[in-house]
C-alpha positions as CSV (number, residue, x, y, z in Angstrom):
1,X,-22.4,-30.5,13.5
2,X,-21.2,-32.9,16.5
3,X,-20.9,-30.2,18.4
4,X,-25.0,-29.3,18.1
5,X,-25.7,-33.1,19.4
6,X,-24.3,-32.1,22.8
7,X,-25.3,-28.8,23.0
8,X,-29.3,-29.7,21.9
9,X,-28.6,-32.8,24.4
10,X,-26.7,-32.4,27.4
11,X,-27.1,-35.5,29.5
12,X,-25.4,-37.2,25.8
13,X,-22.1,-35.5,26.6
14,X,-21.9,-36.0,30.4
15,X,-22.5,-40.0,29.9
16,X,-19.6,-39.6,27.1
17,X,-17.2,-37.9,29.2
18,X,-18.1,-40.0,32.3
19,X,-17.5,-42.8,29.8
20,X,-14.3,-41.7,28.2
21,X,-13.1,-41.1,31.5
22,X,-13.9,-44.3,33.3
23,X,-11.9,-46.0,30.3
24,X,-9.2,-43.8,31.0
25,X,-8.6,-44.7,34.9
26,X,-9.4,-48.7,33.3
27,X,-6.5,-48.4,31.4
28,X,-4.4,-46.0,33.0
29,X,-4.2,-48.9,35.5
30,X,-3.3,-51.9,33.7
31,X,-0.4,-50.5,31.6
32,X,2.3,-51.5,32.1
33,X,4.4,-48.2,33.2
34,X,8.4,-48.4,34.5
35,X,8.9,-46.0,37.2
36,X,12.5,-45.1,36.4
37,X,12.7,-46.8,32.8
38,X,16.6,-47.3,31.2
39,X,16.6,-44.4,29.2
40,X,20.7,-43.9,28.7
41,X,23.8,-45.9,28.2
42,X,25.0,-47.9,30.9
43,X,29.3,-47.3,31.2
44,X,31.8,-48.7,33.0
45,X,35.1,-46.5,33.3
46,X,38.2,-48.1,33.8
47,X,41.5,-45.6,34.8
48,X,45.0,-46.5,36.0
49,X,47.6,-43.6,36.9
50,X,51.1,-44.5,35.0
51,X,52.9,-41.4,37.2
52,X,56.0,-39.4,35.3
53,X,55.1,-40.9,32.1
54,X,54.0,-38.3,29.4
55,X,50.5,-38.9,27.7
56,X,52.1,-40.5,24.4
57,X,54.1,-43.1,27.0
58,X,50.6,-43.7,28.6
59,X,48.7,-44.6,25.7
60,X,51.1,-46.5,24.1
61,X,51.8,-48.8,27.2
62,X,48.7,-48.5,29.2
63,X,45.3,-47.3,27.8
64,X,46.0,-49.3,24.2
65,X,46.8,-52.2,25.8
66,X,43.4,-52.2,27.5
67,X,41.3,-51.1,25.0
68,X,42.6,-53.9,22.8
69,X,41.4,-56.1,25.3
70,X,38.2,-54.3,26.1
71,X,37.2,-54.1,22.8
72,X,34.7,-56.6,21.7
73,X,33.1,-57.1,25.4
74,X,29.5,-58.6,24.4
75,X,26.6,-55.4,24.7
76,X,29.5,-52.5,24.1
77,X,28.4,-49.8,21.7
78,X,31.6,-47.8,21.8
79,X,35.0,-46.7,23.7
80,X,36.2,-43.4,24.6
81,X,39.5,-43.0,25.6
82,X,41.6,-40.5,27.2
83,X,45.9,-40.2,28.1
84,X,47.2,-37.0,29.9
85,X,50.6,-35.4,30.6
86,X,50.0,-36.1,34.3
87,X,50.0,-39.9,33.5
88,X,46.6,-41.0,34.2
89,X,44.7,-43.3,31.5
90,X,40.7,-43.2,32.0
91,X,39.0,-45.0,29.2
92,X,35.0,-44.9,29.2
93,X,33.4,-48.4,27.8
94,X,29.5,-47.3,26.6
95,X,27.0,-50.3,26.9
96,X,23.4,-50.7,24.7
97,X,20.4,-49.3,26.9
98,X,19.1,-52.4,29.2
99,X,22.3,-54.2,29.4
100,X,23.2,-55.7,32.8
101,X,25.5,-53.0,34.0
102,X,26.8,-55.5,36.8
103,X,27.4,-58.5,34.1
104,X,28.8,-56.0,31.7
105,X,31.4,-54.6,34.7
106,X,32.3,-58.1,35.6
107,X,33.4,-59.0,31.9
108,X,35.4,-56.0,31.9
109,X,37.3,-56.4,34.8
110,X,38.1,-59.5,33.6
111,X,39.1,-58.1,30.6
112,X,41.1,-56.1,32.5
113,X,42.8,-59.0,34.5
114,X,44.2,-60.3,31.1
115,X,45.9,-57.5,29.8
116,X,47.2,-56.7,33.3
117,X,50.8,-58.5,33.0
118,X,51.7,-56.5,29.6
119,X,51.5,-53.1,31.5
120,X,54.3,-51.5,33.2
121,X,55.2,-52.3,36.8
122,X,54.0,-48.7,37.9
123,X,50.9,-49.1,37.0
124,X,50.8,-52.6,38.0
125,X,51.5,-51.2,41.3
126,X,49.3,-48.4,41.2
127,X,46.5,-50.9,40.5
128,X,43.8,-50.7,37.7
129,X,40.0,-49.6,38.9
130,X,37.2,-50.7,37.1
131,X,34.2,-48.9,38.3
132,X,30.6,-48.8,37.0
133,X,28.9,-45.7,36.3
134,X,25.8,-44.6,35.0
135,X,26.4,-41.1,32.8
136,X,23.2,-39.1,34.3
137,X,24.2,-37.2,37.6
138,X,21.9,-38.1,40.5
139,X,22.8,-35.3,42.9
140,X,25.1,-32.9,43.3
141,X,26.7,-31.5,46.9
142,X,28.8,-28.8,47.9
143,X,31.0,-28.5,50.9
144,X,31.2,-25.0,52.8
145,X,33.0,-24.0,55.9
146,X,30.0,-21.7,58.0
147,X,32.4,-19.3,59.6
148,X,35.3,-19.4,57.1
149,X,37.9,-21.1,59.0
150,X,38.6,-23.6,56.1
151,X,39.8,-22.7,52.5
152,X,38.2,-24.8,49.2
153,X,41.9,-26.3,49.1
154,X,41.4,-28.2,52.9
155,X,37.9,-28.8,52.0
156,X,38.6,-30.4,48.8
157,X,41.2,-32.2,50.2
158,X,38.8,-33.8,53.4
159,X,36.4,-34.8,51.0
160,X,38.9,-37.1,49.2
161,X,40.1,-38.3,52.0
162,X,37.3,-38.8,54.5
163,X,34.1,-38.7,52.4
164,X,34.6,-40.2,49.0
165,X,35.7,-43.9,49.9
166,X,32.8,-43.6,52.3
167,X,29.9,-42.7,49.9
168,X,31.0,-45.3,47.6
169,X,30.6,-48.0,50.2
170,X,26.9,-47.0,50.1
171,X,24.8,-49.4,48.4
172,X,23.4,-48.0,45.2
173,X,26.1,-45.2,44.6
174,X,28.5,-45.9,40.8
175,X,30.6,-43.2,41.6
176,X,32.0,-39.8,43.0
177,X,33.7,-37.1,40.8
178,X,34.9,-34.8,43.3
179,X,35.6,-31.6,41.5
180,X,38.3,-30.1,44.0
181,X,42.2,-29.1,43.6
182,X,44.2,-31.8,45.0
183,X,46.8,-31.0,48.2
184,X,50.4,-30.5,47.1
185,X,53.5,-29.8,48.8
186,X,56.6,-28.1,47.3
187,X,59.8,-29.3,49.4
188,X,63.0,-28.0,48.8
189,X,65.8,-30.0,50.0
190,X,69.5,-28.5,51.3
191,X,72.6,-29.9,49.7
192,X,74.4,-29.2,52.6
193,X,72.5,-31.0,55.2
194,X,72.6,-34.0,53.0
């Protein structure tokens, strides 16, 4: 029935498209569109290393201690916490979608700060980071030795070294998970020399 309107009359449905189109461009201009819009959590991760301790040692000295302090930080949605054997505490704080990230890592180093005297002196010494991070990977690199003359081990262990603290000096970059073994040295000593 419509369909015979613009079939028996042609130069109808080329003035409607032209029309419908034209409206179109009108509007397509004047909404308002956010190139990259806040579509996931912000977080802010928070790890300390509590070395030789075992992971019940760690969260019972370290990561409850700031997650009792954490907890309650004004936007926070939730807390995710982990303790491992190797003594490292890394506890993820998850904010509400369009909350100032940089406001929101402030208040938690603060946090921080106040529960930093009730941890052991190893981790005091160790230091406490508080980094923000936003949970969507931007880019992902690889490192690769052209003629082979360097393992994954060496190459691993340059990018921790030389390329990590330098990349997160660059303005705009959260942070680096650098997915390498670490270096380790076995030594054994001799009794008798000692």
């Amino acid at each position: 029935m419509i369909a015979d309107i613009f079939i028996k009359r042609p130069v109808t449905a080329i003035v409607v498209s032209i029309v419908i189109v034209l409206v179109g461009l009108i509007s397509l201009s004047t909404l308002p569109v956010a190139q990259y819009p806040d579509i996931t959590p912000p977080t802010v991760a928070i790890s300390g290393n509590y070395f030789g301790a075992d992971a019940q040692t760690v969260e019972q000295t370290t990561t409850t201690a700031i997650e009792s302090q954490v907890n309650g930080t004004p936007g926070m949605t939730f807390i995710n916490s982990n303790s491992t054997g190797s003594g490292q505490s890394s506890i993820t704080v998850t904010f509400d979608v369009g909350t100032n990230i940089d406001l929101a890592t402030l208040d938690v180093q603060n946090r921080v700060a106040v529960a930093e005297p009730g941890l052991p002196d190893a981790v005091k010494r160790l230091g406490i980071t508080t980094r923000k991070r936003n949970p969507s990977i931007m880019i992902a690199l690889a490192l690769y030795s052209p003629n082979g003359t360097h393992d994954a081990l060496f190459l691993g262990n340059y990018a921790n070294i030389y390329l990590k603290d330098a990349l997160l000096r660059v303005k705009g970059v959260g942070d680096i998970v650098a997915r390498a073994d670490d270096f380790g040295m076995r030594i054994w000593l001799d009794p008798q020399k000692l």
